[in-house]
ROVEXDO-269400 format. One record per residue: x, y, z of N, C-alpha, C in turn; residue in three letters. Coordinates in Angstrom, 2 decimals. Layout:
nu/nv/nw/cau/cav/caw/cu/cv/cw/res
X/Y/Z/X/Y/Z/X/Y/Z/ALA
...
This chain:
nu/nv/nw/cau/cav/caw/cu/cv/cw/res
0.85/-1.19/0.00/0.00/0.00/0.00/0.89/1.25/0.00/UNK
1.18/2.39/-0.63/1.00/3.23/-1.14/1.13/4.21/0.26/UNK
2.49/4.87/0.75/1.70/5.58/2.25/1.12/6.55/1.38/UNK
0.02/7.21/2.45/-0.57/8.70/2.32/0.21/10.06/2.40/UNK
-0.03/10.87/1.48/1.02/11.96/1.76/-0.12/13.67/2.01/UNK
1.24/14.46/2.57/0.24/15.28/3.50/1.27/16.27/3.25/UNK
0.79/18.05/3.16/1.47/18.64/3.08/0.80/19.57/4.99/UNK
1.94/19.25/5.23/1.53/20.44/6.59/2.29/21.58/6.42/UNK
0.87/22.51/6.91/1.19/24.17/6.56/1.26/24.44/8.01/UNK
2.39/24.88/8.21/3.01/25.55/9.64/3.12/27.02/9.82/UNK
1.99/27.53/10.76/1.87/28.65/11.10/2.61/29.27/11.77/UNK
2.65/31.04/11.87/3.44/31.12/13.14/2.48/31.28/14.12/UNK
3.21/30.81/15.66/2.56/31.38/16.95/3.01/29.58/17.79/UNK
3.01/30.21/18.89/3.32/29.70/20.06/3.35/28.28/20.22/UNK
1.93/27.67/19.40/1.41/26.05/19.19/2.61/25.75/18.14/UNK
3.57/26.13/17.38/4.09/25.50/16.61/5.08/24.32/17.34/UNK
5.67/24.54/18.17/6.54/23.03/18.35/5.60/21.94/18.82/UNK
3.99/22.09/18.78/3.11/21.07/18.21/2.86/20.36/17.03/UNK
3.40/21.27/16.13/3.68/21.09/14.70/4.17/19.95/14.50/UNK
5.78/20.29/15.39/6.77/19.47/15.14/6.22/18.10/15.64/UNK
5.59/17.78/16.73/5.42/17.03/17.10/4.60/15.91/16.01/UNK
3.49/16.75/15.67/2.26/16.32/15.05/3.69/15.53/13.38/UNK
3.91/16.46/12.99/5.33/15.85/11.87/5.30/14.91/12.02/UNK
6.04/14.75/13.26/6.76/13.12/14.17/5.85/11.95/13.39/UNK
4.82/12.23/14.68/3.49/11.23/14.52/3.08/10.76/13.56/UNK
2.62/11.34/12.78/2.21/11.42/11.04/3.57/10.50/10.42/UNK
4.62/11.06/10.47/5.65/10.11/9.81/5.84/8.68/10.48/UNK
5.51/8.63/11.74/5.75/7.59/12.38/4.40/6.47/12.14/UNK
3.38/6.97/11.72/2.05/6.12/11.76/2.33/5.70/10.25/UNK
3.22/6.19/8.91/3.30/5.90/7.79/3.01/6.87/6.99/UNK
2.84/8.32/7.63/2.89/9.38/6.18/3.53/9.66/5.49/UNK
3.55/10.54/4.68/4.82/11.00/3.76/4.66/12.85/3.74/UNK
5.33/12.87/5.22/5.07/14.44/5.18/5.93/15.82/4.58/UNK
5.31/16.13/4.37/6.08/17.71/3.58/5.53/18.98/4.36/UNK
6.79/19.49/4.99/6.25/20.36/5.32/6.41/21.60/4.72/UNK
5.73/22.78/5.13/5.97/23.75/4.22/5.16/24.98/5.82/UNK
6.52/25.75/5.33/6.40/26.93/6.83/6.35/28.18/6.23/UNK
5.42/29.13/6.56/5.20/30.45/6.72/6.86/31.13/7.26/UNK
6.91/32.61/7.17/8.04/33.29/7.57/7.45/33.23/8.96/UNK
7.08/33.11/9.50/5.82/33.72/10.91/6.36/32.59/11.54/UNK
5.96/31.53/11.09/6.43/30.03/11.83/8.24/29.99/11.58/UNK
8.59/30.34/11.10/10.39/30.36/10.97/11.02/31.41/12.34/UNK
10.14/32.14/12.74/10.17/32.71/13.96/10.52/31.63/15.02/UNK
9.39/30.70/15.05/9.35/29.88/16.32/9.80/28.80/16.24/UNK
9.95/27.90/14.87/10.74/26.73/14.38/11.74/26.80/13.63/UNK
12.37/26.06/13.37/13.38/26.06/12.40/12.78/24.89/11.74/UNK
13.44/24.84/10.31/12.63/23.91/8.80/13.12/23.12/9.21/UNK
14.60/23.25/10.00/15.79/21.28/10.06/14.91/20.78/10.75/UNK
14.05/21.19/12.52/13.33/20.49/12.87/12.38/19.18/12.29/UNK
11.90/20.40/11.45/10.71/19.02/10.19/11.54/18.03/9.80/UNK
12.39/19.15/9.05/13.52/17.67/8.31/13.64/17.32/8.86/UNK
14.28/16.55/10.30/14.71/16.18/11.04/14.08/14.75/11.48/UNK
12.39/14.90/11.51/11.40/14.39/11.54/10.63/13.45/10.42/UNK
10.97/14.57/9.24/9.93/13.75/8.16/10.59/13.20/6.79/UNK
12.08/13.76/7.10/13.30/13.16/6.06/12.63/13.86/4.68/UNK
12.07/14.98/4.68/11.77/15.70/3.49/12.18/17.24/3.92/UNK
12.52/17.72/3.10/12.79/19.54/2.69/11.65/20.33/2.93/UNK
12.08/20.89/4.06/10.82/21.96/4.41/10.68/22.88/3.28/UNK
9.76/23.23/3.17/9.15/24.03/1.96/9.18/25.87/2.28/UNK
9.75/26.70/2.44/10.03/27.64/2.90/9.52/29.16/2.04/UNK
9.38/28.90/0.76/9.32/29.69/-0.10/8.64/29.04/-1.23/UNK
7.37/30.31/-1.55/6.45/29.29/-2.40/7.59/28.89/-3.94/UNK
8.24/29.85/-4.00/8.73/29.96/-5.73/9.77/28.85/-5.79/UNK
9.89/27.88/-4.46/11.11/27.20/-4.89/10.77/25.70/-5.56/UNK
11.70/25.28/-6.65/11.57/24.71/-7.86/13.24/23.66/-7.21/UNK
12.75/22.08/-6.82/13.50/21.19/-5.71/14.32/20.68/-6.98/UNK
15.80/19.68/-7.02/16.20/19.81/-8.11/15.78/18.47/-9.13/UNK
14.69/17.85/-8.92/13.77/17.16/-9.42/12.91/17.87/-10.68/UNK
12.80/19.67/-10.42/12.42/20.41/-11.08/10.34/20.26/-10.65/UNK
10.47/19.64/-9.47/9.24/19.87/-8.55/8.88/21.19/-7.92/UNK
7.21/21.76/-8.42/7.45/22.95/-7.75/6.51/23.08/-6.57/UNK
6.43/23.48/-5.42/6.12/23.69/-4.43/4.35/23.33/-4.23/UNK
3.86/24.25/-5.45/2.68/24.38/-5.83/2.11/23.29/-6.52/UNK
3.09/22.50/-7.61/2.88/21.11/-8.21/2.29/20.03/-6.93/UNK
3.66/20.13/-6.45/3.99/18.91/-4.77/2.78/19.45/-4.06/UNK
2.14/20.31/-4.15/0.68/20.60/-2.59/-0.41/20.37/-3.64/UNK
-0.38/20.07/-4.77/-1.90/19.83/-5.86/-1.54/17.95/-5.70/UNK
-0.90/17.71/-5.03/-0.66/16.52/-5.62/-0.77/15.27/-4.44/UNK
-0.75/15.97/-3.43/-0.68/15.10/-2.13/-2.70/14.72/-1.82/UNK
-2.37/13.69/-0.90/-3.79/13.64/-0.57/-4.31/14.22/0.40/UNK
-3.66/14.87/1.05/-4.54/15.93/2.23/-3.18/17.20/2.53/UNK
-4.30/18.46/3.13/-3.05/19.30/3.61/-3.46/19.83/5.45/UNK
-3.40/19.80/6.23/-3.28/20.01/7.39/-2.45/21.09/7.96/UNK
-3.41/22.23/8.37/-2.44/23.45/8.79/-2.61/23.81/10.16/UNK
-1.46/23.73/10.75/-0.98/23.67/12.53/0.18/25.12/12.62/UNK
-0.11/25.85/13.91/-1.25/26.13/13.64/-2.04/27.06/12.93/UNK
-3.40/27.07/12.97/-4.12/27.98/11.75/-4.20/29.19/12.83/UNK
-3.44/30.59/12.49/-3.84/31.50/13.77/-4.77/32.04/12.53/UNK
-4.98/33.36/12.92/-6.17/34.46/12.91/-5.01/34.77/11.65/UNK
-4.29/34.94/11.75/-4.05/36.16/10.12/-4.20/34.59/9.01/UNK
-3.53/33.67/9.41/-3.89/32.61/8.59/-4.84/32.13/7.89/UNK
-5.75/32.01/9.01/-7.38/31.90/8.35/-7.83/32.90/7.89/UNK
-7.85/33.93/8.41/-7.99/35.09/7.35/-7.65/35.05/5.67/UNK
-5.91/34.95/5.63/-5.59/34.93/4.68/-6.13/33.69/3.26/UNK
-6.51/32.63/3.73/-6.64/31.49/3.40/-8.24/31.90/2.63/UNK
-9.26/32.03/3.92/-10.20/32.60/3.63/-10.35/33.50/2.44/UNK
-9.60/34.63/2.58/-9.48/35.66/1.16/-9.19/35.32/0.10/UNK
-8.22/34.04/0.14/-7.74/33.34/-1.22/-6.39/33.72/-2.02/UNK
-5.62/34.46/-0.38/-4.51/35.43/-0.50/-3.49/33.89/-0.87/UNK
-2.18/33.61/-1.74/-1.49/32.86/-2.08/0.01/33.68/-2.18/UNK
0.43/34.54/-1.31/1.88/35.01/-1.24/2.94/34.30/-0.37/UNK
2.17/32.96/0.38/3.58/32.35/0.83/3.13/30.81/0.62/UNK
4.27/30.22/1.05/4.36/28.59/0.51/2.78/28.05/1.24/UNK
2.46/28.54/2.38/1.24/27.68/3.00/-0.32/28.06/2.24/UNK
-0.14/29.50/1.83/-1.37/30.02/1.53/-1.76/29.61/0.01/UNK
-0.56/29.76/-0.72/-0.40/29.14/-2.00/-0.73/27.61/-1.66/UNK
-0.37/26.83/-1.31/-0.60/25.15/-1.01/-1.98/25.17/-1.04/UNK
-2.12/25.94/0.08/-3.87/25.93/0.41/-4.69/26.46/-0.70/UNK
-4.45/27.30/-1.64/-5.04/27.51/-3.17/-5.57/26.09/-3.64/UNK
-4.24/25.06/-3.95/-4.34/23.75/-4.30/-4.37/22.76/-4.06/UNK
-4.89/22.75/-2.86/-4.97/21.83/-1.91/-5.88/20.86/-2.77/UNK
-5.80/19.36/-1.88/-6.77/18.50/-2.49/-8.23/18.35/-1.71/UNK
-8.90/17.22/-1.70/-9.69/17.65/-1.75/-10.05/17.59/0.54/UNK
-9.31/17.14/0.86/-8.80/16.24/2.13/-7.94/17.62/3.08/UNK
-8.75/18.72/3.55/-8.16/19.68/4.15/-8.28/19.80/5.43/UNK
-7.61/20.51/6.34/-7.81/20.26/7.28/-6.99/21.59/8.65/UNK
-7.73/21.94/8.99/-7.24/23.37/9.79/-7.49/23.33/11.07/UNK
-6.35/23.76/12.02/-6.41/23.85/13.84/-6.24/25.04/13.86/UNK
-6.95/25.73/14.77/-6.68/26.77/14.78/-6.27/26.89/16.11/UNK
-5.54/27.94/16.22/-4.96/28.34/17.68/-4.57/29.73/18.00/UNK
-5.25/30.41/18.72/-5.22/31.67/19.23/-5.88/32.37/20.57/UNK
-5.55/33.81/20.28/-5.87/33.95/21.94/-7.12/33.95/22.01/UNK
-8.13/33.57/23.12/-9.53/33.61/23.36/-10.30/34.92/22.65/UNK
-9.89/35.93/22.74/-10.64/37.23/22.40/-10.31/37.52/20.70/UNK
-9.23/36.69/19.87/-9.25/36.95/18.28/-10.03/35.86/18.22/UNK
-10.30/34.45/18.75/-11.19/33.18/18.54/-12.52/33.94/18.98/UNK
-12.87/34.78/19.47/-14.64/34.87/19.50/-14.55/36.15/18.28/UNK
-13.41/37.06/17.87/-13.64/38.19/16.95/-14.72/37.39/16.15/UNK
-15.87/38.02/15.58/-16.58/38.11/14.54/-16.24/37.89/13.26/UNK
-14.75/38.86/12.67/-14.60/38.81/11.93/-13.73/37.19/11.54/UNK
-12.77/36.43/12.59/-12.21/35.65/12.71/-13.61/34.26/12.42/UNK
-14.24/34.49/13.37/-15.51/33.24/13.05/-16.01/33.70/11.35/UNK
-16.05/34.17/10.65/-16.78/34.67/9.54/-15.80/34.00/8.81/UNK
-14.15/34.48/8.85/-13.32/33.65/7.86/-13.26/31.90/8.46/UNK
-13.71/31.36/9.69/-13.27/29.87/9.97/-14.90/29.64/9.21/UNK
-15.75/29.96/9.24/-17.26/29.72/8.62/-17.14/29.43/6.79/UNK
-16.21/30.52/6.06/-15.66/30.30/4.87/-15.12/29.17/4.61/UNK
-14.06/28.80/5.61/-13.69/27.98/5.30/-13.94/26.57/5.08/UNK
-14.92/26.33/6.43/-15.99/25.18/6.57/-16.54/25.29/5.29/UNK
-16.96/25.93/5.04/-18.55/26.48/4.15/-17.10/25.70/2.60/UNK
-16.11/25.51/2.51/-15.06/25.57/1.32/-14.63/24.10/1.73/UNK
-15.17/23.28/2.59/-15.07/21.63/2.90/-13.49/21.43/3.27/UNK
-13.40/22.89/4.59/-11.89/22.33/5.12/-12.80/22.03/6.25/UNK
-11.79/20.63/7.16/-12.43/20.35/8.32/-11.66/20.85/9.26/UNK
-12.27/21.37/10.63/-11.73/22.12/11.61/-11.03/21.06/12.63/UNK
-10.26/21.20/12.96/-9.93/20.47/14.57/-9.73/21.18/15.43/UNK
-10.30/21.75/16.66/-10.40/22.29/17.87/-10.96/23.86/17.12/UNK
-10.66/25.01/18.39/-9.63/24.82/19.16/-10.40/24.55/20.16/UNK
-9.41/24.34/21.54/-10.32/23.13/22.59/-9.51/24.30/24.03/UNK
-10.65/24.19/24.95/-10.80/24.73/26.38/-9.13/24.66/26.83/UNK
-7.98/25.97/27.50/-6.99/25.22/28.02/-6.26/26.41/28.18/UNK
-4.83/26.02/28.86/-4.23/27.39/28.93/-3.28/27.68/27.97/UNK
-3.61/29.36/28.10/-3.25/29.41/26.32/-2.22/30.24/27.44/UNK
-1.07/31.19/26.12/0.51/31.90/26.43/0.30/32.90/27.42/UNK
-1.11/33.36/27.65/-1.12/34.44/28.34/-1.09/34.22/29.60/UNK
-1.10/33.24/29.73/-1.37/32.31/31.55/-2.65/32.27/32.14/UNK
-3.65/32.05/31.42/-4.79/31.62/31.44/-5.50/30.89/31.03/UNK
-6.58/29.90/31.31/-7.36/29.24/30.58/-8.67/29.59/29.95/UNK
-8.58/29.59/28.46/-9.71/29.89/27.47/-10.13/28.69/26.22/UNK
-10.80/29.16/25.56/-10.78/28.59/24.66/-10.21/29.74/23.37/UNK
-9.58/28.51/22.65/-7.78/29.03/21.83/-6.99/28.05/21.57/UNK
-6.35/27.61/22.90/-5.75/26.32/22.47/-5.83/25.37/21.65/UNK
-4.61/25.31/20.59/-4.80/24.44/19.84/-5.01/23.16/19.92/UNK
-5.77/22.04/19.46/-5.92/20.77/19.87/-4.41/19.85/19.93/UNK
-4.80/19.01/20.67/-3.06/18.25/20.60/-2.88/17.80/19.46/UNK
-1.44/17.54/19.31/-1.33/16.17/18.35/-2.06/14.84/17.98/UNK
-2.37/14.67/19.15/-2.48/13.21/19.43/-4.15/13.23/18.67/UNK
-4.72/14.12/19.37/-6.45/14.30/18.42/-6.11/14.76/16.98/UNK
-5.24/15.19/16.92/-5.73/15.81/15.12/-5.12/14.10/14.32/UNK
-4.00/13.70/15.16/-3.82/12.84/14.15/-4.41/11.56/14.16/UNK
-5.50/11.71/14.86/-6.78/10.56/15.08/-7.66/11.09/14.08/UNK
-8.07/12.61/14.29/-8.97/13.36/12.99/-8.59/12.70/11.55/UNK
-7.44/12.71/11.24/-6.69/12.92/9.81/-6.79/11.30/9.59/UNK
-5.93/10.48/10.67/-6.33/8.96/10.16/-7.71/8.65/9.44/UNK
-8.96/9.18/10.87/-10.21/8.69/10.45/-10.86/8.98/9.17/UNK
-10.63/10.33/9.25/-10.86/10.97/7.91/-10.72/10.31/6.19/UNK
-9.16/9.82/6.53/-8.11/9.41/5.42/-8.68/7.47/5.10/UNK
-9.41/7.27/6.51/-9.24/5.76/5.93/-7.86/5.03/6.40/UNK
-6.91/5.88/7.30/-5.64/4.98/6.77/-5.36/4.38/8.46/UNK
């Protein structure tokens, strides 16, 4: 069998060395992950991490062309699901609008048909209006949500924000996938 392949779009903000984790997992259950990081998430991770994890080339820049002559945008039309950890507020926003200026937002243009978004942020951008209006788009565009779930988020409090763990999304994505 054929593993499943997955492009994860890595946000920036705080939940990202969940990312890494979630990588792990996914490669370890039999994926074939690619990741591909926002400048935002290069803040809080480094790409070797992924590599490190998923024995593939983090994806860093939408325009880059691997020396296979694979292009970024080819490789995310081509996988069977894309999963973005985490999805903050400018993310979904952006995604929502149909904005494609970096490797994740572009992916998410061509994503297949198998999508899949966590979002994670502070309690008060998760109830903004305008924030529920773009996660509603997105639903409403057959991405499936995972969390975010009750917990303490960076500010030293508990809300709802927190991104869901690893361990649930990559129960989501199995069930989802069949695999």
């Amino acid at each position: 069998m054929k593993a499943k392949t997955i492009v994860l779009g890595v946000g920036g903000g705080i939940a990202c060395f969940k990312a890494v984790m979630l990588a792990s997992q996914l490669t370890q259950r039999g994926f074939q992950v690619f990741p591909f990081l926002t400048q935002a998430a290069q803040s809080f991770v480094q790409a070797l991490s992924f590599e490190g994890v998923t024995q593939n080339r983090a994806v860093t820049d939408h325009l880059v062309v691997d020396d296979k002559g694979i292009s970024a945008t080819l490789l995310a039309g081509e996988v069977d699901a894309m999963v973005i950890v985490p999805a903050t507020a400018d993310l979904i926003g952006k995604i929502a609008a149909g904005f494609g200026g970096d490797s994740v937002t572009l992916a998410a243009l061509v994503a297949p048909k198998h999508r899949f978004f966590c979002p994670a942020m502070n309690d008060r951008m998760w109830k903004n209006a305008i924030v529920q209006r773009n996660v509603r788009i997105l639903e409403e565009a057959n991405w499936k949500r995972i969390g975010p779930e009750d917990g303490p988020l960076a500010e030293g409090y508990s809300a709802p924000g927190r991104m869901a763990e690893p361990e649930t999304i990559l129960e989501s994505i199995v069930q989802e996938l069949d695999f």
